[in-house]
C-alpha positions as protocol buffer text, in pm:
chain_id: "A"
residue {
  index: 1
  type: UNK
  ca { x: -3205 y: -2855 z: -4885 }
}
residue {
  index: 2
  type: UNK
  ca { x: -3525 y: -2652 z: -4782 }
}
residue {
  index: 3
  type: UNK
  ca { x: -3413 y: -2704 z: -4434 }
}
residue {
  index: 4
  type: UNK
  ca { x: -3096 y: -2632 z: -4466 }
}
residue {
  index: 5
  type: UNK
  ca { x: -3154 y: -2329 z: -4629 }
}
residue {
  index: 6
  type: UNK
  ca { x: -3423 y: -2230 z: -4336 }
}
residue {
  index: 7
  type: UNK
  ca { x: -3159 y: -2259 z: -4081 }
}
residue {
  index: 8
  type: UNK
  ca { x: -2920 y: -2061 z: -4240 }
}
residue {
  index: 9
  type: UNK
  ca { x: -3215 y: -1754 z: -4267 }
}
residue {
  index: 10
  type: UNK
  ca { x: -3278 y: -1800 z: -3919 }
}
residue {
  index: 11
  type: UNK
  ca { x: -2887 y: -1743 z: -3825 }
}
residue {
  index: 12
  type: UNK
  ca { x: -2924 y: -1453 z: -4022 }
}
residue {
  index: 13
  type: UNK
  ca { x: -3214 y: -1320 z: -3887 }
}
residue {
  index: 14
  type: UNK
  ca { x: -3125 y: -1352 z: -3513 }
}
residue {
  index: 15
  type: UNK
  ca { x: -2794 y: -1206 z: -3515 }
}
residue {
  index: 16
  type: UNK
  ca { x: -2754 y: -987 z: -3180 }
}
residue {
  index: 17
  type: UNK
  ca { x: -2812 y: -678 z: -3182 }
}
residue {
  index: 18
  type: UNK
  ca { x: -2573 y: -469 z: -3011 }
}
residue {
  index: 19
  type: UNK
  ca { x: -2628 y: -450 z: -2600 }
}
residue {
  index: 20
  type: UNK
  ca { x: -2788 y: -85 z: -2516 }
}
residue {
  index: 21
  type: UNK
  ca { x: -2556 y: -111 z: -2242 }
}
residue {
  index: 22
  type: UNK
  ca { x: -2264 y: -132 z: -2428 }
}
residue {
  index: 23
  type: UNK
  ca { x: -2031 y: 168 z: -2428 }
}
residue {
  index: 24
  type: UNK
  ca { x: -2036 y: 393 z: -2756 }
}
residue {
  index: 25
  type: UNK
  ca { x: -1736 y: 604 z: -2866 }
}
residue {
  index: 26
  type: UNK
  ca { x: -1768 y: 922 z: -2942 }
}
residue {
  index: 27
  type: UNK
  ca { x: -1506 y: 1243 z: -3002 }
}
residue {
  index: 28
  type: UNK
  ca { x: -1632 y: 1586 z: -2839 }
}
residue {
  index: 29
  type: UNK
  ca { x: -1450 y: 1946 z: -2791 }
}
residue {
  index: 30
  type: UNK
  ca { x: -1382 y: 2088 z: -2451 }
}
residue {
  index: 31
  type: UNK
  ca { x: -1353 y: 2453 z: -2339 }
}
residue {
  index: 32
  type: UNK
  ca { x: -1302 y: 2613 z: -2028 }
}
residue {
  index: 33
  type: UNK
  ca { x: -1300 y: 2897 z: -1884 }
}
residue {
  index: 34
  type: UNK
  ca { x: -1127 y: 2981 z: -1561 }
}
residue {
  index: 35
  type: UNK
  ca { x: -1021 y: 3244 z: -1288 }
}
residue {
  index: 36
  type: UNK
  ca { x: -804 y: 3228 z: -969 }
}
residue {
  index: 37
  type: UNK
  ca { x: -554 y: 3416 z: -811 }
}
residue {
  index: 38
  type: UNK
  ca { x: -144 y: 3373 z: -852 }
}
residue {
  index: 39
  type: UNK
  ca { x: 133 y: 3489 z: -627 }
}
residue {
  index: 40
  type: UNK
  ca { x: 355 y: 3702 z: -934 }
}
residue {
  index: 41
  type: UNK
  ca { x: 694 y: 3834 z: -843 }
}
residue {
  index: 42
  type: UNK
  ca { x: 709 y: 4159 z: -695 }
}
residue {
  index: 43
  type: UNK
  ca { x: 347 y: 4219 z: -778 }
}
residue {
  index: 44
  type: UNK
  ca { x: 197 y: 3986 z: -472 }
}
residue {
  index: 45
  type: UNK
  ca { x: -107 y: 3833 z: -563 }
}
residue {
  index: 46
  type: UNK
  ca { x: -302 y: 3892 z: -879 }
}
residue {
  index: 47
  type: UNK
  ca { x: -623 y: 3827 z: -1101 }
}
residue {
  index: 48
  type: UNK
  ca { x: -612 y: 3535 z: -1337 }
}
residue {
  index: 49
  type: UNK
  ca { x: -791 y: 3459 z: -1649 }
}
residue {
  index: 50
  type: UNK
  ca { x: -710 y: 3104 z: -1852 }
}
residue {
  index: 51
  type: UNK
  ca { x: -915 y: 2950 z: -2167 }
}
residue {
  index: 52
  type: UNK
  ca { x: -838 y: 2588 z: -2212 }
}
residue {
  index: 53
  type: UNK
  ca { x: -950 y: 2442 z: -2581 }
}
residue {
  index: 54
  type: UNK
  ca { x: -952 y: 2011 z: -2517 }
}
residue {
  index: 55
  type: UNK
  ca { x: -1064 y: 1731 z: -2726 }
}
residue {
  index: 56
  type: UNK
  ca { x: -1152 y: 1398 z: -2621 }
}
residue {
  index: 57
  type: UNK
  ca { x: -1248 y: 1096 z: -2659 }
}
residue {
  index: 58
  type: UNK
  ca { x: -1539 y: 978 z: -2507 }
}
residue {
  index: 59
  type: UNK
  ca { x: -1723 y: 601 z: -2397 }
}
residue {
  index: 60
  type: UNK
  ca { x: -2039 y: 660 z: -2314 }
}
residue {
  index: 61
  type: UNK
  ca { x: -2313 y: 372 z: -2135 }
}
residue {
  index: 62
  type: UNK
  ca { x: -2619 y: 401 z: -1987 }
}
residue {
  index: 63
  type: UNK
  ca { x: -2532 y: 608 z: -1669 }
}
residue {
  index: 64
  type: UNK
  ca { x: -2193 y: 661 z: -1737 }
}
residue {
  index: 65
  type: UNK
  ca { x: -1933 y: 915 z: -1928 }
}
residue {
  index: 66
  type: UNK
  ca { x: -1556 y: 841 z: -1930 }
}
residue {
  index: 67
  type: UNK
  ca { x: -1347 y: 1084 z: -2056 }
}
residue {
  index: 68
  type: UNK
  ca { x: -992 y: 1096 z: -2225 }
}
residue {
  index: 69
  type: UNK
  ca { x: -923 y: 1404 z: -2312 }
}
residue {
  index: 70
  type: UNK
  ca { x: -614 y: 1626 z: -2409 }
}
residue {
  index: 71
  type: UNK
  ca { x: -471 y: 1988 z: -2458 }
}
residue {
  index: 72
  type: UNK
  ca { x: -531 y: 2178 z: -2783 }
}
residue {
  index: 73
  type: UNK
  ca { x: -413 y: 2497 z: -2660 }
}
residue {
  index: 74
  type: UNK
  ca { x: -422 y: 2747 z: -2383 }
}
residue {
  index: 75
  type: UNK
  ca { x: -499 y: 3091 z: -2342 }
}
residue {
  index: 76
  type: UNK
  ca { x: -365 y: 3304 z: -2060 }
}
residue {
  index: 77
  type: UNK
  ca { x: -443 y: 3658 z: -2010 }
}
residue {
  index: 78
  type: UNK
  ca { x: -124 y: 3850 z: -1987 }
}
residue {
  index: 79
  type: UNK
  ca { x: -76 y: 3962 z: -1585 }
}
residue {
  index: 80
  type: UNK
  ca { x: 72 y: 4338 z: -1532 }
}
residue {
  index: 81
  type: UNK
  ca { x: 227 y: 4298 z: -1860 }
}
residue {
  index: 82
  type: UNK
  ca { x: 393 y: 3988 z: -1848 }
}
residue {
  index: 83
  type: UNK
  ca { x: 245 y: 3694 z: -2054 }
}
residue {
  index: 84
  type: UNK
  ca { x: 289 y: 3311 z: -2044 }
}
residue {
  index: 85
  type: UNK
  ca { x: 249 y: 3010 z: -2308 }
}
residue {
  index: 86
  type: UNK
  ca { x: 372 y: 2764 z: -2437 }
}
residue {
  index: 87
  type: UNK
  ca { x: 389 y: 2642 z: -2802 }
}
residue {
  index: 88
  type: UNK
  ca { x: 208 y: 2442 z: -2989 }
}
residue {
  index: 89
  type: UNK
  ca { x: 414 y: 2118 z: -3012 }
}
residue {
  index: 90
  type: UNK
  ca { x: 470 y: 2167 z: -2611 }
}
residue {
  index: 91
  type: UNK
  ca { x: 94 y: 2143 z: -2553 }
}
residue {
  index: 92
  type: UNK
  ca { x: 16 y: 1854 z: -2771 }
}
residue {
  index: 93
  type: UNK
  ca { x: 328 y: 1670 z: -2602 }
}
residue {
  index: 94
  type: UNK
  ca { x: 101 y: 1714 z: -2232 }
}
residue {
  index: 95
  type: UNK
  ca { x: -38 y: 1426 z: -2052 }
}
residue {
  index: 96
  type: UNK
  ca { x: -392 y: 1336 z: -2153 }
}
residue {
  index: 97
  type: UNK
  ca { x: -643 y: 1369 z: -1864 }
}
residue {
  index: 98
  type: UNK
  ca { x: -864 y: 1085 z: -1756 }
}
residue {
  index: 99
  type: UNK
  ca { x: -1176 y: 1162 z: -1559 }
}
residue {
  index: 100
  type: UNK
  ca { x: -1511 y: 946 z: -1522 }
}
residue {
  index: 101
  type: UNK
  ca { x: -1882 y: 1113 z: -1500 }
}
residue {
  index: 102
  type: UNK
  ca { x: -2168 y: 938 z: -1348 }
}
residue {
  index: 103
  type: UNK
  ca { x: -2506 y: 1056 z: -1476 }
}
residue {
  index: 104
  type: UNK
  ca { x: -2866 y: 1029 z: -1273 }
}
residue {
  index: 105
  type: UNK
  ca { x: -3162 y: 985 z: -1507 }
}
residue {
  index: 106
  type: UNK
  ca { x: -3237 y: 1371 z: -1435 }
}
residue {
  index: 107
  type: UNK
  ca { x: -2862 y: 1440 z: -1638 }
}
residue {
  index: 108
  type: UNK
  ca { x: -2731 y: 1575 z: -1360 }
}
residue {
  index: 109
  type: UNK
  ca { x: -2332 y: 1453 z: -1349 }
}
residue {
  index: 110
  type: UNK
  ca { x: -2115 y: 1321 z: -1010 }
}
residue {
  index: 111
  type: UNK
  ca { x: -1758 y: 1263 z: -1039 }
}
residue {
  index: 112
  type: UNK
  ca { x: -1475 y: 1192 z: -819 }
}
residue {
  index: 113
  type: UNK
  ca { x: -1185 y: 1465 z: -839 }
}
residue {
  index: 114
  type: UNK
  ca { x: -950 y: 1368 z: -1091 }
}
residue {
  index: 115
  type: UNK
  ca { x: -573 y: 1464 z: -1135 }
}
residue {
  index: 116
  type: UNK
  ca { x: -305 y: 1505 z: -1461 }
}
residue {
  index: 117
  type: UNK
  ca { x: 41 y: 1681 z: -1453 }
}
residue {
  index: 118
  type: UNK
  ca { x: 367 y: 1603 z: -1523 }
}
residue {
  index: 119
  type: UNK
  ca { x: 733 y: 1618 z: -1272 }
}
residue {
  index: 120
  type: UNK
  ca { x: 1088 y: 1649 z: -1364 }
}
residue {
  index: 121
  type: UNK
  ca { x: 1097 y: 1438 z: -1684 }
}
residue {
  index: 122
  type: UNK
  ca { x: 1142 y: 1673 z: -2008 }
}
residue {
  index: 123
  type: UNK
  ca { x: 824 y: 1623 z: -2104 }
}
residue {
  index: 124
  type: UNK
  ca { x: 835 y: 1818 z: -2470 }
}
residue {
  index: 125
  type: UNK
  ca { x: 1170 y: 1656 z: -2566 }
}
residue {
  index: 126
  type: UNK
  ca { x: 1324 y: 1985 z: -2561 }
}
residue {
  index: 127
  type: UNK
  ca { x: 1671 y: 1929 z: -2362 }
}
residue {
  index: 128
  type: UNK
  ca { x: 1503 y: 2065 z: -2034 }
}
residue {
  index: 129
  type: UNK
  ca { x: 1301 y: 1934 z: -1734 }
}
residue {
  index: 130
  type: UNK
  ca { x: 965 y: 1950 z: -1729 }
}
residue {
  index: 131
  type: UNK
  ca { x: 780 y: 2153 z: -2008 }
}
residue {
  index: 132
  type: UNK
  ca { x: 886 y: 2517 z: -2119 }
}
residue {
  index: 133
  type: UNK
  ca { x: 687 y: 2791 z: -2050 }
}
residue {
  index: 134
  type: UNK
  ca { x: 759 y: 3096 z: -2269 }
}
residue {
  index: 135
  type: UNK
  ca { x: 783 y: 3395 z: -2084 }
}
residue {
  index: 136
  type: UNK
  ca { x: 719 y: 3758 z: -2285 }
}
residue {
  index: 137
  type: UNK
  ca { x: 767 y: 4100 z: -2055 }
}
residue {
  index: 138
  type: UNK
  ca { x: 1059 y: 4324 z: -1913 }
}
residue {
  index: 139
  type: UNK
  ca { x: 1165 y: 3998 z: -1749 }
}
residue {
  index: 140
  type: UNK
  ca { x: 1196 y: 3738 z: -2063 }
}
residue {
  index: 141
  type: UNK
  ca { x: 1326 y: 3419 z: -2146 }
}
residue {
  index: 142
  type: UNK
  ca { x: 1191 y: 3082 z: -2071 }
}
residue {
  index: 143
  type: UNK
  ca { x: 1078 y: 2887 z: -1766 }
}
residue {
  index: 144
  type: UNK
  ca { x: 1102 y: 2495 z: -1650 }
}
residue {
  index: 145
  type: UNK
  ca { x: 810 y: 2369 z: -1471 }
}
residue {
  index: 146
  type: UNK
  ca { x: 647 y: 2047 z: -1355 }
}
residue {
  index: 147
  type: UNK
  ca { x: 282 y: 2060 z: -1304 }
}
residue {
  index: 148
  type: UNK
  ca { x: 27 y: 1869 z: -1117 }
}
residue {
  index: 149
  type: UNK
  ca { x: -325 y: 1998 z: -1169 }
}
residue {
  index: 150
  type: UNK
  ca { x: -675 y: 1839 z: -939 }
}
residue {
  index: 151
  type: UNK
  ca { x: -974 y: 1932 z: -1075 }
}
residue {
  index: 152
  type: UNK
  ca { x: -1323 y: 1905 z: -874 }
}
residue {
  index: 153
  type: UNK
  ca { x: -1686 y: 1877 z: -1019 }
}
residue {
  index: 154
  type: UNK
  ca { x: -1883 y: 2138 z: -873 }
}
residue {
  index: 155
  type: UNK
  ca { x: -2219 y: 2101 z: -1085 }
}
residue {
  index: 156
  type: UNK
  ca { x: -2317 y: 1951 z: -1436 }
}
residue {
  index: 157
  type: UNK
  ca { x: -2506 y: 1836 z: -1652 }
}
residue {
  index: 158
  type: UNK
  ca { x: -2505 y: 1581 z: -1956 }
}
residue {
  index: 159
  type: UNK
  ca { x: -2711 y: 1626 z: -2302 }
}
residue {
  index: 160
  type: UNK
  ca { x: -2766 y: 1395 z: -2573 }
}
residue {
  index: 161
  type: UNK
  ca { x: -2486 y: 1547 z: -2772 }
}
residue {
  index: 162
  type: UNK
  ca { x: -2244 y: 1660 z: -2453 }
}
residue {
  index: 163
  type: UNK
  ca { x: -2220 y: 1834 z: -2121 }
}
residue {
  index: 164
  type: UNK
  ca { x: -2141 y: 2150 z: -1927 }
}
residue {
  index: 165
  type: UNK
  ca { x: -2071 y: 2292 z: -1552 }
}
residue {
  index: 166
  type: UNK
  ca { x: -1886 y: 2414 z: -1310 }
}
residue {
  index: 167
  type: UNK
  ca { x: -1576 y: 2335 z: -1167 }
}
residue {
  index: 168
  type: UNK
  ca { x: -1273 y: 2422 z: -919 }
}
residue {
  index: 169
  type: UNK
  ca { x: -884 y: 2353 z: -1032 }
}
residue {
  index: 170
  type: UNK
  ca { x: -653 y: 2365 z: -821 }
}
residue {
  index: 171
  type: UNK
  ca { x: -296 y: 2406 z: -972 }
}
residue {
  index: 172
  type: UNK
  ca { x: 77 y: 2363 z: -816 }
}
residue {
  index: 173
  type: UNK
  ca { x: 334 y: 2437 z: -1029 }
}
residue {
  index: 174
  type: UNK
  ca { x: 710 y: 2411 z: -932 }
}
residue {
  index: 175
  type: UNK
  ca { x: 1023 y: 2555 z: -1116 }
}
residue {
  index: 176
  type: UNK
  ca { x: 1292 y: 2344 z: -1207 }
}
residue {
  index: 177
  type: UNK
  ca { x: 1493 y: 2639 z: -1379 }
}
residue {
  index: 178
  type: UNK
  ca { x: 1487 y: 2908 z: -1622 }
}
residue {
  index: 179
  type: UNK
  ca { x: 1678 y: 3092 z: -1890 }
}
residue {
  index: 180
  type: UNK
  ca { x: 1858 y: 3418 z: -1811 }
}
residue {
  index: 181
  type: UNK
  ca { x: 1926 y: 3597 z: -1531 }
}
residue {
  index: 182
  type: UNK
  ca { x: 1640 y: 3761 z: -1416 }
}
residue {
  index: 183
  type: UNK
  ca { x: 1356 y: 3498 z: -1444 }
}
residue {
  index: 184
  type: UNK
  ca { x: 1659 y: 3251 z: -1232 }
}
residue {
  index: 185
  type: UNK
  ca { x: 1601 y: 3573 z: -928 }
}
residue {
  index: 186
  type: UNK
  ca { x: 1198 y: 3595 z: -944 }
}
residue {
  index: 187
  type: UNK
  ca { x: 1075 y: 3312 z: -1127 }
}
residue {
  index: 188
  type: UNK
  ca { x: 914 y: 3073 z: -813 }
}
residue {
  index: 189
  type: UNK
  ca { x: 689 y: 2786 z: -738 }
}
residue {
  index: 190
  type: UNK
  ca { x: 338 y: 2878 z: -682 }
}
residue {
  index: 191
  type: UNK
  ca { x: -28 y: 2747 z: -623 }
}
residue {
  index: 192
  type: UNK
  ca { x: -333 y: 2892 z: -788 }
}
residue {
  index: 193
  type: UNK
  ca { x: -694 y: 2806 z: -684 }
}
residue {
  index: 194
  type: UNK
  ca { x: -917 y: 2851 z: -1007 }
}
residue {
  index: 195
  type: UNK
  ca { x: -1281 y: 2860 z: -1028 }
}
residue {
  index: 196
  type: UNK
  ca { x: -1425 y: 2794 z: -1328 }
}
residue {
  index: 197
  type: UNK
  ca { x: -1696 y: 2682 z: -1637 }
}
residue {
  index: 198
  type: UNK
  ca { x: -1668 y: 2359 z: -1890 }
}
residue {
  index: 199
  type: UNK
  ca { x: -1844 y: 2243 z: -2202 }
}
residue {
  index: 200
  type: UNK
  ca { x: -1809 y: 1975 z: -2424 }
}
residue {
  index: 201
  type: UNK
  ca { x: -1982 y: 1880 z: -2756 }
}
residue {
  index: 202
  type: UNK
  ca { x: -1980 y: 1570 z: -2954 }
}
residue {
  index: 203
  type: UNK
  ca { x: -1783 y: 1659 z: -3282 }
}
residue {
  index: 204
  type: UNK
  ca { x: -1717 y: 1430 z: -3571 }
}
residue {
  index: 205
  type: UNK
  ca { x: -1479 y: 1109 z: -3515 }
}
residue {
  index: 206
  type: UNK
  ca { x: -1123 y: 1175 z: -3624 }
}
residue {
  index: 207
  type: UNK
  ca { x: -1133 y: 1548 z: -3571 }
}
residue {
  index: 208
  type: UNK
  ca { x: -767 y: 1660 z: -3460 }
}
residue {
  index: 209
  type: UNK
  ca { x: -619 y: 1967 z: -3264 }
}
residue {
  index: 210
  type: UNK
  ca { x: -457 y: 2070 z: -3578 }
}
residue {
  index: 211
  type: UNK
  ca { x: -784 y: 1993 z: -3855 }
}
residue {
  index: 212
  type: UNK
  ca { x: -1015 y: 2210 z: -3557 }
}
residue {
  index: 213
  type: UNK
  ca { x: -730 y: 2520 z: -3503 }
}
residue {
  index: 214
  type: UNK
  ca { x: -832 y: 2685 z: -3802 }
}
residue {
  index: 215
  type: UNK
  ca { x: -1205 y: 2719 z: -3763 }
}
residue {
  index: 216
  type: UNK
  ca { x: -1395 y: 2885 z: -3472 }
}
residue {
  index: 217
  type: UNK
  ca { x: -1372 y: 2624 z: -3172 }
}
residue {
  index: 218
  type: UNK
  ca { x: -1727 y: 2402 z: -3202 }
}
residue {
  index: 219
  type: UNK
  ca { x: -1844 y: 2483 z: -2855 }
}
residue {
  index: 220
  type: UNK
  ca { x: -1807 y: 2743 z: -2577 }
}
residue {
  index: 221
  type: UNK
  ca { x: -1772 y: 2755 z: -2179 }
}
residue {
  index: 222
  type: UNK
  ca { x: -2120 y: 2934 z: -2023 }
}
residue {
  index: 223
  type: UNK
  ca { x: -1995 y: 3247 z: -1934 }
}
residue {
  index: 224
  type: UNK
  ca { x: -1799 y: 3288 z: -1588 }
}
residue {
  index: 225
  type: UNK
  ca { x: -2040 y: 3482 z: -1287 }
}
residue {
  index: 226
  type: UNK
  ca { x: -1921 y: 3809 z: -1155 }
}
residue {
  index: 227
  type: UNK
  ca { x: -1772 y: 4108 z: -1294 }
}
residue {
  index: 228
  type: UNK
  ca { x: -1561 y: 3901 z: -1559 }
}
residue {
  index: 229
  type: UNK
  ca { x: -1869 y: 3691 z: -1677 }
}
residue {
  index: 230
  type: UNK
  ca { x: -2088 y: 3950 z: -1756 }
}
């Protein structure tokens, strides 16, 4: 019985302990901040300014960050007057992004361009192809879009609790229709360069889009260079 009783302590005592290796999963917030250039009806080309708010979940290893991450919302500085969204249950409804990090012992992150977006399918369950963008200004109504979006580390770095950097998006959106008159004449296709800042911090497990929208967003973008950064 002694015996028995000794093996059974040693089982217990030399359970594994979990691999250091072995991915952990954790739940962080995403901003960024970004700035390009668009092609606007009648206007030519103008100044952009776009805050994205993301969440995501994250599996983290020794060396390694992959990233799942979706939309929470999106913030787009009106442009001569006319402004762009979508709503909330559009958003929520986008693709999730996937993108993978590889971290030197220094911190310092290198990634592979990775790619999200969306074609003719009604993505928002709406009745219309693509996802609706909601279009306030002289010339109102609402415009179809697909969307394919590549985004390119330009410089990061990874923390015990997150990351941040710099990055370049480029966007190419295409119109598949619109509502009214006026946005069918000058509502077009268009590609827009961005340049840009992330961040990301680790926030608690089971936070949501909709638990975080109510409180101030846990972690901010470093602030864009030039005249718009300062």
């Amino acid at each position: 019985m002694v015996q028995l009783l000794f093996y059974v302590a040693t089982l217990l005592g030399t359970e594994p302990a979990p691999s250091p290796t072995e991915p952990r999963v954790e739940a962080w917030a995403g901003h960024q901040v970004l700035r390009g250039k668009r092609k606007v009806p009648i206007y030519g080309d103008q100044d952009t300014h776009t805050e994205n708010f993301l969440i995501a979940e994250i599996h983290r290893s020794a060396g390694r960050i992959d990233v799942k991450q979706k939309l929470c919302r999106t913030d787009v500085k009106p442009v001569k007057g006319v402004s762009a969204g979508m709503k909330t249950e559009t958003v929520l409804r986008l693709p999730k992004t996937r993108a993978s990090f590889a971290v030197a012992p220094d911190g310092s992150l290198a990634a592979a361009p990775w790619s999200t977006g969306w074609e003719a399918e009604d993505i928002d369950g709406d009745g219309f192809p693509g996802a609706t963008v909601q279009i306030a200004g002289k010339c109102a109504g609402q415009v179809y879009v697909s969307n394919q979006t590549t985004t390119t580390l330009v410089a990061g770095r990874a923390t015990a609790d997150g990351m941040a950097g710099e990055i370049h998006v480029l966007v190419k959106q295409k119109v598949l229709g619109a509502s009214g008159l006026c946005l069918k004449l000058v509502a077009g296709d268009s590609d827009e360069k961005q340049t840009g800042t992330f961040a990301f911090r680790r926030i608690p497990i089971g936070s949501t889009c909709r638990n975080l929208a109510d409180k101030p967003w846990p972690v901010q973008a470093p602030p864009l260079p030039g005249p718009r950064g300062k």
